[in-house]
One Martini backbone bead per residue (centre of mass of N, CA, C, O) as a GRO file, in nm:
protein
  290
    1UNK     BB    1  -4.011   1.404   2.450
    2UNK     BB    2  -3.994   1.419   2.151
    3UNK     BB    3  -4.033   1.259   1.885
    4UNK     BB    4  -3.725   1.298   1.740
    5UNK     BB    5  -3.580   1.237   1.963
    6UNK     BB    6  -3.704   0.915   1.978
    7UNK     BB    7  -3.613   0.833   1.726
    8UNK     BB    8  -3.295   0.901   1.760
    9UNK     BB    9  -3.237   0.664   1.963
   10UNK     BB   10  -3.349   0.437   1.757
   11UNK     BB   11  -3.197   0.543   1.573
   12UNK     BB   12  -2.859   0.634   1.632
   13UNK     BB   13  -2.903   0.931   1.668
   14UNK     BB   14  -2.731   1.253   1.617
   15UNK     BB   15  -2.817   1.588   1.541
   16UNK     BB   16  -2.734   1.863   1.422
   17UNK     BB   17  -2.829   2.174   1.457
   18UNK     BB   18  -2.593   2.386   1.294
   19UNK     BB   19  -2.536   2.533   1.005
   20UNK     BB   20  -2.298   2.715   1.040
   21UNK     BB   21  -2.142   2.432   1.096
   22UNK     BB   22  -2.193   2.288   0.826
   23UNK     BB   23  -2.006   2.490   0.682
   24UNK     BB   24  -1.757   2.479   0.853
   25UNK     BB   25  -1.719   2.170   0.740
   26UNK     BB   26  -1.744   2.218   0.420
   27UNK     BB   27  -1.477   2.440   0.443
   28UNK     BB   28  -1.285   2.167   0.448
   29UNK     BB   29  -1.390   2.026   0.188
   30UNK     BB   30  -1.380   1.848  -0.127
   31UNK     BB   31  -1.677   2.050  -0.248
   32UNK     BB   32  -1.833   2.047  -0.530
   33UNK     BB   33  -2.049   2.139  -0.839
   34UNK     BB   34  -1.939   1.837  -0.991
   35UNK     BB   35  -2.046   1.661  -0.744
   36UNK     BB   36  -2.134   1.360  -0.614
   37UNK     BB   37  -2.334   1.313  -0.303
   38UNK     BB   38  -2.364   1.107  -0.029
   39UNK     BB   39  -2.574   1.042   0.245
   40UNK     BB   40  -2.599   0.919   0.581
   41UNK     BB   41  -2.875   0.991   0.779
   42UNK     BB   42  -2.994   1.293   0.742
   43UNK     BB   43  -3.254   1.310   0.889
   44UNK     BB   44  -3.366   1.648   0.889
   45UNK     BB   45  -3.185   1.826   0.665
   46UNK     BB   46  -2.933   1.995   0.705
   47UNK     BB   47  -2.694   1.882   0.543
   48UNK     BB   48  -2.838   1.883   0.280
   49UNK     BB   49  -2.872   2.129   0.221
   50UNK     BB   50  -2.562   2.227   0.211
   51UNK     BB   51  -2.502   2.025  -0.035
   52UNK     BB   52  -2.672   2.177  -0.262
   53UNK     BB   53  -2.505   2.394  -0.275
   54UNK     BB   54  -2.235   2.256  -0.382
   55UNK     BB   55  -2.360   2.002  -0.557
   56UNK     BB   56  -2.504   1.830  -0.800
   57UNK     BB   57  -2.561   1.563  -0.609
   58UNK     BB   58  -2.788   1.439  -0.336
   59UNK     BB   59  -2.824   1.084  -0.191
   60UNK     BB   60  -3.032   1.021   0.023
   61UNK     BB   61  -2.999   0.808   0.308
   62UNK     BB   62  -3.290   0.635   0.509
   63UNK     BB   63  -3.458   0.425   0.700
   64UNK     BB   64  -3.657   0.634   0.845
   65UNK     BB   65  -4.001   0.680   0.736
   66UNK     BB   66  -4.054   0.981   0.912
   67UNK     BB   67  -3.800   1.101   0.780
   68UNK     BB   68  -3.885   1.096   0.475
   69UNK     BB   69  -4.151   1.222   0.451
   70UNK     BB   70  -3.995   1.507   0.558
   71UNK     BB   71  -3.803   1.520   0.342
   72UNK     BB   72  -4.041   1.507   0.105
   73UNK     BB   73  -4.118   1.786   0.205
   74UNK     BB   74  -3.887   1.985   0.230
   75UNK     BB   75  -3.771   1.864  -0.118
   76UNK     BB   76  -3.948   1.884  -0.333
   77UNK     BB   77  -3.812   2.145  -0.522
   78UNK     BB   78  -3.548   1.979  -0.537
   79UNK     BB   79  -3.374   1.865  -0.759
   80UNK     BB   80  -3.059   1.737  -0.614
   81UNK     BB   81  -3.247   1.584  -0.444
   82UNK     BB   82  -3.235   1.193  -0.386
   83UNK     BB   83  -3.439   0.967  -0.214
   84UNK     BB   84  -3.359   0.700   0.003
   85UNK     BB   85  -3.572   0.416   0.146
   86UNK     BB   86  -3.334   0.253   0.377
   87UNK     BB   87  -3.041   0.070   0.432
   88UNK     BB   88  -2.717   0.116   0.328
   89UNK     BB   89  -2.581  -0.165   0.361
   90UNK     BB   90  -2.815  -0.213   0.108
   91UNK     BB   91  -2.678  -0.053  -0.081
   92UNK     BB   92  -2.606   0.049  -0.400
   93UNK     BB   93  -2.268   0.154  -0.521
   94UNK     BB   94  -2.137   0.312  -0.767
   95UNK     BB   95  -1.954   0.326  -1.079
   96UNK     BB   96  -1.828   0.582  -0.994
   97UNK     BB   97  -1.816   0.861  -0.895
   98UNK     BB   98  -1.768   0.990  -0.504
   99UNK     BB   99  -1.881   1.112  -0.249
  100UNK     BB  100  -1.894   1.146   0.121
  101UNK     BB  101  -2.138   1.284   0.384
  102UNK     BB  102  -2.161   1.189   0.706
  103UNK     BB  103  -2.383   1.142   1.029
  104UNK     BB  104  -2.339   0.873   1.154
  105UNK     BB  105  -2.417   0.567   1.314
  106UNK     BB  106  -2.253   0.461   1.577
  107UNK     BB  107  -2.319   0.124   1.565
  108UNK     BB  108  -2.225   0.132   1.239
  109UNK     BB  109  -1.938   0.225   1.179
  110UNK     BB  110  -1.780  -0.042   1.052
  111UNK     BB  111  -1.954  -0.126   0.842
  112UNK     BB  112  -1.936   0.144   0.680
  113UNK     BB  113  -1.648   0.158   0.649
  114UNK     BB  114  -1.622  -0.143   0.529
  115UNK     BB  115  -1.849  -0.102   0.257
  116UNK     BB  116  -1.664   0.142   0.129
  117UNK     BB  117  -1.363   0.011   0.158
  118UNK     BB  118  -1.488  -0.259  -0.003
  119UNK     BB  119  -1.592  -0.141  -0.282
  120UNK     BB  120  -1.547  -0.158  -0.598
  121UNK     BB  121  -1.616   0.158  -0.594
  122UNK     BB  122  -1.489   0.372  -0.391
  123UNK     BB  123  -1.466   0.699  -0.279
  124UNK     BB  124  -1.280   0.943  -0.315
  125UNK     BB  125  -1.449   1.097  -0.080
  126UNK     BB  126  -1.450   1.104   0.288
  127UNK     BB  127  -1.704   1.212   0.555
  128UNK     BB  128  -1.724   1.144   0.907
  129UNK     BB  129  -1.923   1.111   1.170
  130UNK     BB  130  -1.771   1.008   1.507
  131UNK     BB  131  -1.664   0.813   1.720
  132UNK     BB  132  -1.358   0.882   1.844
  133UNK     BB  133  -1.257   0.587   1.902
  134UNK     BB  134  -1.305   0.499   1.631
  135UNK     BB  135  -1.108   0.676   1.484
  136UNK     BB  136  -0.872   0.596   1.614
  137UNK     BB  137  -0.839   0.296   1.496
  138UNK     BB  138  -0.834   0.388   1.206
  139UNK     BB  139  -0.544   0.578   1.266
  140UNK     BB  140  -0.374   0.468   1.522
  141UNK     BB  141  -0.458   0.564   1.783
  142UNK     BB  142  -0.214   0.535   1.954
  143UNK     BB  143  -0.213   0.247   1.838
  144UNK     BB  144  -0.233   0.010   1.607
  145UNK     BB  145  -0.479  -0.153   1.403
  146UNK     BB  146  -0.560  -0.358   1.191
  147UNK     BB  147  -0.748  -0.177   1.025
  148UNK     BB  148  -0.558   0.083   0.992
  149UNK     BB  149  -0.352  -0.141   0.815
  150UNK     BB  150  -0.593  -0.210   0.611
  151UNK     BB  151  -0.664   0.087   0.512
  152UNK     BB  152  -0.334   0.248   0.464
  153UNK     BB  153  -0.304   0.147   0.102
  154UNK     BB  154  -0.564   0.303  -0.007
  155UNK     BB  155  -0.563   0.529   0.254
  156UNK     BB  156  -0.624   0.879   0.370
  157UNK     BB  157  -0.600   1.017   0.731
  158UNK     BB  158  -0.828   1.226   0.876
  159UNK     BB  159  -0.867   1.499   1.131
  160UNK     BB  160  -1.086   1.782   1.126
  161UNK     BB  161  -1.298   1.741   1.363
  162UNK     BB  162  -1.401   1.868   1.682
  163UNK     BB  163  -1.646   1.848   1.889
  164UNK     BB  164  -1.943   1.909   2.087
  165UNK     BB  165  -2.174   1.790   2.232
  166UNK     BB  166  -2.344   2.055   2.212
  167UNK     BB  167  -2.417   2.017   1.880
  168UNK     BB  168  -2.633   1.807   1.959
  169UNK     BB  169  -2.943   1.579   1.912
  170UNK     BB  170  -2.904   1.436   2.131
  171UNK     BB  171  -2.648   1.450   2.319
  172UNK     BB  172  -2.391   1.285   2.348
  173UNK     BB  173  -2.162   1.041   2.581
  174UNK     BB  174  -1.937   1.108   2.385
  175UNK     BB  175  -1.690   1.188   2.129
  176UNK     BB  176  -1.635   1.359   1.835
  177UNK     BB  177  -1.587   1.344   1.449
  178UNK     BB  178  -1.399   1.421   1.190
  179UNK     BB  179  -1.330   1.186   0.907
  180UNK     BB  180  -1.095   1.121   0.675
  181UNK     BB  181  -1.124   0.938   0.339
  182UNK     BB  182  -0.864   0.909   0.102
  183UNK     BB  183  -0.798   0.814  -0.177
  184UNK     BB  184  -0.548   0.680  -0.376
  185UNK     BB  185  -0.346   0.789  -0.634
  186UNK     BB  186  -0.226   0.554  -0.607
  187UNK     BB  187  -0.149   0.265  -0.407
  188UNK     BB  188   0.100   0.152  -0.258
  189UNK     BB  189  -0.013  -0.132  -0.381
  190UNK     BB  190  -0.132  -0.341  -0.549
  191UNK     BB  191  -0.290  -0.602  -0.590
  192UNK     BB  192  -0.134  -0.867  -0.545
  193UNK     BB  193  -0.013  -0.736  -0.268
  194UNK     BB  194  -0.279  -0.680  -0.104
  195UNK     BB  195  -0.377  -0.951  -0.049
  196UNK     BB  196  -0.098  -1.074   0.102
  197UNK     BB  197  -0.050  -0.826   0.330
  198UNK     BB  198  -0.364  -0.886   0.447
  199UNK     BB  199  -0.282  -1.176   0.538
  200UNK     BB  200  -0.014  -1.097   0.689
  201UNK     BB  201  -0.211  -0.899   0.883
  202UNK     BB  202  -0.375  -1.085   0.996
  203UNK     BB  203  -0.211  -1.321   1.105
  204UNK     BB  204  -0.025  -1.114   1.313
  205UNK     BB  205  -0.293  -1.028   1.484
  206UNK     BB  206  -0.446  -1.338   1.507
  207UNK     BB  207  -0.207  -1.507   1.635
  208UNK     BB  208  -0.167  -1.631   1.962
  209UNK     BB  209   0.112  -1.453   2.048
  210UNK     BB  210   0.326  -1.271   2.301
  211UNK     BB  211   0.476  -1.211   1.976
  212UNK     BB  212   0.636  -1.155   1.677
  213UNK     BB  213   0.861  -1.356   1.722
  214UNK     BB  214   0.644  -1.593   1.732
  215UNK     BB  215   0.512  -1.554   1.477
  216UNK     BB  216   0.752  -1.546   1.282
  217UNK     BB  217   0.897  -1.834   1.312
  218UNK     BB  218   0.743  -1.981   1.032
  219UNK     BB  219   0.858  -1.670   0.845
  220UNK     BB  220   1.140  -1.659   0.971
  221UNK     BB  221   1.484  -1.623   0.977
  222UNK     BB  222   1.737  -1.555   1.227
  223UNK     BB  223   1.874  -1.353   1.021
  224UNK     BB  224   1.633  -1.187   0.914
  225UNK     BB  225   1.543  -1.074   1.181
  226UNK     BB  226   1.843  -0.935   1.245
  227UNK     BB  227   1.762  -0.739   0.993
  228UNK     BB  228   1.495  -0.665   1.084
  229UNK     BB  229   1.604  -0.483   1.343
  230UNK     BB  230   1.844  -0.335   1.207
  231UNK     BB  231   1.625  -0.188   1.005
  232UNK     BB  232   1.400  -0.088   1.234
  233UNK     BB  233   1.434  -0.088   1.538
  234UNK     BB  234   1.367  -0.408   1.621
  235UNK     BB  235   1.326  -0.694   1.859
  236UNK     BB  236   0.998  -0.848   1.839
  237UNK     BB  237   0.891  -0.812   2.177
  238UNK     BB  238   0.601  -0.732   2.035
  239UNK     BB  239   0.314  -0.613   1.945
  240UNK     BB  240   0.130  -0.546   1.653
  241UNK     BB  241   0.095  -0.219   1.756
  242UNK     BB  242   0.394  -0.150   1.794
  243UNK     BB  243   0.350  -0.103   1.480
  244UNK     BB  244   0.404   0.090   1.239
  245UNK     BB  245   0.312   0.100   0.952
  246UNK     BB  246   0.556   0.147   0.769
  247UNK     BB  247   0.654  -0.103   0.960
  248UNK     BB  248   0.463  -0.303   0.768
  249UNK     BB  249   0.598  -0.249   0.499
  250UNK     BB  250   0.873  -0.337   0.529
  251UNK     BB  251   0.832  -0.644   0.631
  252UNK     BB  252   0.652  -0.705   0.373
  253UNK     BB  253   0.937  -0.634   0.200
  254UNK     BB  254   1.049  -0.904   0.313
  255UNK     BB  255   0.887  -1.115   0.276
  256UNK     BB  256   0.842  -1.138  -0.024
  257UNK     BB  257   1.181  -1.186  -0.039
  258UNK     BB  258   1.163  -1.463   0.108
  259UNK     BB  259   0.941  -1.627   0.116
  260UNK     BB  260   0.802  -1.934   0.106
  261UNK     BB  261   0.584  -2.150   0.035
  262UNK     BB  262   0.531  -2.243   0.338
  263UNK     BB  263   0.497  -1.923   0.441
  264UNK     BB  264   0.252  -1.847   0.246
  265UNK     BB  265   0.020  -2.082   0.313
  266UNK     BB  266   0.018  -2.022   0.598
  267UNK     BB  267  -0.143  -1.690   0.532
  268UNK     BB  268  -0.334  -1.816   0.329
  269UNK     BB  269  -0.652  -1.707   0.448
  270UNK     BB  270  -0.690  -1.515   0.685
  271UNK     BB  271  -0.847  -1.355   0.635
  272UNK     BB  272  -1.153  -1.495   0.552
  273UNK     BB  273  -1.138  -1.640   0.851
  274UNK     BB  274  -1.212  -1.377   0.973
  275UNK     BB  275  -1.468  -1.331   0.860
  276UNK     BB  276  -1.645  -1.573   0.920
  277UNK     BB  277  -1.622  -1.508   1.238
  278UNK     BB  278  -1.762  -1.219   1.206
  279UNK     BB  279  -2.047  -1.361   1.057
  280UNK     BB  280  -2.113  -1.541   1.320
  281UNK     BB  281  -2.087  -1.328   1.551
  282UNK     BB  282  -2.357  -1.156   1.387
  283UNK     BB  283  -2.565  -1.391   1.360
  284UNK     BB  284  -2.581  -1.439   1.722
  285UNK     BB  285  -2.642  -1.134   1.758
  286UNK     BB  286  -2.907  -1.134   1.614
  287UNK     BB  287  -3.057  -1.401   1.756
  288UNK     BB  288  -3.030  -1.323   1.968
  289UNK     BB  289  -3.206  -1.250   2.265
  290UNK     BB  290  -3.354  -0.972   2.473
   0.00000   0.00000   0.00000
């Protein structure tokens, strides 16, 4: 097996074959040679070429120290492009404008999107390439996940490109696609709305009850629950996937108006109770033994 191909496995990475096809993903979007682009990954510098040719500049983050030498002596001659070894997860990232293309590690894909969309400042527009079943996760495809409802009141999800898997070297094992994740200009929710909504939706997907009528039992009245079905077409005897986002706004703008102090109370701190539980289960699993 090659070194680059074992090294490849080592670090997590499937890498893109043809250039051909790197302008063909690059036609499909909005990179100019105005942007400045990060890219996550670069791997052996294939989507780095092609993208140095479109954008005023790109910064490319790589982990493996082997890949980053081959990278300093392939761009030695680019002004355009700027090489940093380390890991994406502990760059800091800028707080200007900024868009984002890569083929990232399928093992830490929800962390990458993770730190994107929840940075003081993301990016106007990411473009990623990942495991097709990530990508459903986050559309919300065939049914809506909590990251999903709570990633589109700030972004639009679009799935741009599917892959064949010899596209790859080597081949992954799994179906592949490209995901854009573009912001909106302004979010559905103020700031203060995206709070409460968070903690709202986070409340209802993880309060172990058998459907949204018992989860929301000490959230709506008798009354309110049938004003909410007759105007929803929903019995609520359903869980919480089975609301499409927009009907999860819907949901959250009658809680706005109904809810009572006791109401707020109870799940306000929701989603912070929730980092700390995978925070505590990323710890577990970083220091089990191997």
């Amino acid at each position: 097996m090659p070194a680059i191909q074992r090294r490849s496995i080592l670090y997590a990475q499937n890498f893109l074959k043809s250039r051909y096809l790197v302008d063909q993903l690059l036609d499909k979007c909005d990179i100019n040679l105005n942007d400045t682009i990060y890219e996550i990954g670069p791997g052996k510098g294939i989507i780095t070429e092609r993208l140095a040719q479109r954008c005023r500049q790109v910064i490319a983050i790589e982990k493996d120290p082997l890949l980053v030498d081959a990278l300093c002596r392939k761009f030695a001659g680019a002004a355009n492009i700027r090489l940093h070894e380390g890991t994406f997860l502990e760059y800091r990232l800028p707080s200007g404008h900024y868009k984002v293309f890569a083929n990232i590690p399928f093992n830490i894909t929800s962390a990458i999107v993770t730190r994107l969309t929840t940075a003081a400042v993301p990016p106007d527009d990411t473009y990623l390439i990942m495991q097709k079943e990530a990508a459903e996760k986050f559309l919300g495809e065939p049914r809506e996940s909590l990251y999903g409802v709570l990633l589109k009141p700030d972004f639009e999800l679009e799935l741009l490109h599917r892959f064949k898997r010899n596209d790859f070297m080597p081949a992954p094992r799994v179906d592949v696609v490209m995901l854009r994740l573009r912001k909106r200009g302004p979010p559905l929710l103020s700031r203060n709305e995206m709070s409460l909504f968070r903690d709202f939706v986070v409340y209802s997907f993880t309060t172990r009850q058998p459907s949204l009528r018992s989860t929301f039992k000490g959230l709506f009245t008798s009354s309110q629950f049938k004003q909410l079905s007759n105007n929803l077409g929903l019995d609520f005897y359903v869980t919480p996937s089975s609301l499409s986002f927009m009907q999860w706004l819907c949901v959250f703008d009658c809680f706005k108006c109904v809810a009572t102090t006791q109401a707020i109370q109870t799940i306000l701190g929701s989603e912070m109770r929730l980092r700390r539980q995978q925070a505590k289960l990323e710890k577990i699993h970083r220091t089990r033994p191997e």
